[in-house]
C-alpha positions as CSV (number, residue, x, y, z in Angstrom):
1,X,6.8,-19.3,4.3
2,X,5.8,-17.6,0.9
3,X,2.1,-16.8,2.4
4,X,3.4,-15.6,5.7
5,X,5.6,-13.4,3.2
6,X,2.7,-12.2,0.8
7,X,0.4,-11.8,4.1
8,X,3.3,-9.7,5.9
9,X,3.8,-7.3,2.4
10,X,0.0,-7.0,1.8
11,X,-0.8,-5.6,5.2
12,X,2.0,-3.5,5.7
13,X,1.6,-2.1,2.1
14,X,-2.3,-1.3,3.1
15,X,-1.7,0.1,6.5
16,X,1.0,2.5,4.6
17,X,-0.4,3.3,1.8
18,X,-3.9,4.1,4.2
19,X,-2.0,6.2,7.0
20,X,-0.3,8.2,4.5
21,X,-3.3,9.2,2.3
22,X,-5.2,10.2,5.5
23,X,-2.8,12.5,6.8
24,X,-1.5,13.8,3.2
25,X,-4.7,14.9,3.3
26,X,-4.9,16.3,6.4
27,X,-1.5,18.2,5.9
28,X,-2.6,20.1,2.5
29,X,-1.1,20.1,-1.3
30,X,2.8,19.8,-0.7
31,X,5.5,21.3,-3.0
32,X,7.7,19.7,-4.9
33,X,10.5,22.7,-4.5
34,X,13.4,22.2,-1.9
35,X,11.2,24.5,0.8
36,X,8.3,22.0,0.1
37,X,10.6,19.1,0.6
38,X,11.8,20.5,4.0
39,X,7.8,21.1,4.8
40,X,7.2,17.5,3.9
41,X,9.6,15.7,6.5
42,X,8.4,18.1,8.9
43,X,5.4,17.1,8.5
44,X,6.3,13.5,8.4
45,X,8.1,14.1,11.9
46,X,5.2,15.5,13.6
47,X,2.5,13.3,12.6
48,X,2.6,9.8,14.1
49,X,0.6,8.3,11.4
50,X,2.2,9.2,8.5
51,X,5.8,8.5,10.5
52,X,4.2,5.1,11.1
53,X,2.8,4.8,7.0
54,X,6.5,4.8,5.8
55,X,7.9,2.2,9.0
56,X,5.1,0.8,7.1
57,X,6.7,0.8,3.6
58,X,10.1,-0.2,5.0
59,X,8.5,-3.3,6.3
60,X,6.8,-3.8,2.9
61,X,9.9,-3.3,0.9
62,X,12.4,-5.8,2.7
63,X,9.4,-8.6,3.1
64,X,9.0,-7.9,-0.7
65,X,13.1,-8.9,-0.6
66,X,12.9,-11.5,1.1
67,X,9.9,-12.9,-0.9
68,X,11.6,-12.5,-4.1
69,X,14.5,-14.0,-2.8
70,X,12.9,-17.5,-2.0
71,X,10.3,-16.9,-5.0
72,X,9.8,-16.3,-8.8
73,X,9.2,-12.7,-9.9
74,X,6.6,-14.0,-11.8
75,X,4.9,-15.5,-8.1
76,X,6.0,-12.3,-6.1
77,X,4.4,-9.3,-8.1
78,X,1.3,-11.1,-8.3
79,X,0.3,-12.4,-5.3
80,X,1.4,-9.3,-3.8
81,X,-1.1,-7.0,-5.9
82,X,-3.7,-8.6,-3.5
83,X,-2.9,-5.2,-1.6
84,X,-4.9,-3.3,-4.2
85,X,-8.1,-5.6,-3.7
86,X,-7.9,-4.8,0.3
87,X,-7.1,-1.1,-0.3
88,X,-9.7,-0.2,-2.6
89,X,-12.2,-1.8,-0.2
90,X,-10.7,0.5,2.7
91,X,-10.5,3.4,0.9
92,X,-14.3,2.9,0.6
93,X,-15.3,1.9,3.8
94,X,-12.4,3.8,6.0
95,X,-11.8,6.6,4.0
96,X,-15.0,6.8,2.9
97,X,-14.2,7.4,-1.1
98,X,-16.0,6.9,-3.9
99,X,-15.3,3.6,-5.4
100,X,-17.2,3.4,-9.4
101,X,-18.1,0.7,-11.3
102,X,-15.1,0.6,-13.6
103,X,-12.7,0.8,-10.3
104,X,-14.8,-2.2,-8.8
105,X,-14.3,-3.8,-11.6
106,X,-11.1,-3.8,-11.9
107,X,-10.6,-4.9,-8.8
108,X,-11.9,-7.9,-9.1
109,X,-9.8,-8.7,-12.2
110,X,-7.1,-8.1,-9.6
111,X,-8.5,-10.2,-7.4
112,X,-9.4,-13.1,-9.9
113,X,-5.7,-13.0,-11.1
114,X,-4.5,-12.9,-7.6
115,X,-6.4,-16.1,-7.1
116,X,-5.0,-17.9,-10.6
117,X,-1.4,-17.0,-9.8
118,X,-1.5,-18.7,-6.1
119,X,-3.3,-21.9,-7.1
């Protein structure tokens, strides 16, 4: 059940975290004021995508619950870090971003200490 868990948080933290930096930057630098606010969730009510990026989060969140509820902490933030590995190759081959050395690199630490923590 922990792997269905980590599997459920990692995808639904990549498609969010995907759909909203696609159409953040379709919509444009945002405010931080209360008028920029009020354009923001307008925004996030007329685009489908970004509506469907924070379900997205909301499924991330309570599977992140849930998995830290029948696992350690130490297990939990760990495993579920494998959601960087799978973004940063999206954001390179979806969103077409540059992805350096150094930012490889790291990655692959990620992904190495991914790998130690589930064994």
């Amino acid at each position: 059940m922990r792997w269905v868990l980590v599997v459920v948080i990692v995808f639904a933290t990549v498609m969010a975290d995907l759909l909203q930096s696609f159409e953040m930057k379709r919509a444009g630098e945002q405010s931080v004021s209360a008028k920029g606010f009020a354009r923001l969730l307008q925004t996030i009510a007329e685009r489908r995508l970004l509506f469907l990026g924070v379900l997205c989060n909301a499924v991330s969140f309570f599977g992140f619950m849930a998995l830290v509820q029948r696992e350690p902490l130490s297990f939990a933030v760990p495993a579920s870090s494998a959601s960087f590995v799978l973004e940063t190759l999206l954001a390179k081959f979806v969103l077409h971003e540059k992805i350096g050395v150094r930012r490889a690199a790291g990655t692959a630490i990620v992904l190495v200490g991914v790998v130690l923590v589930g064994g």
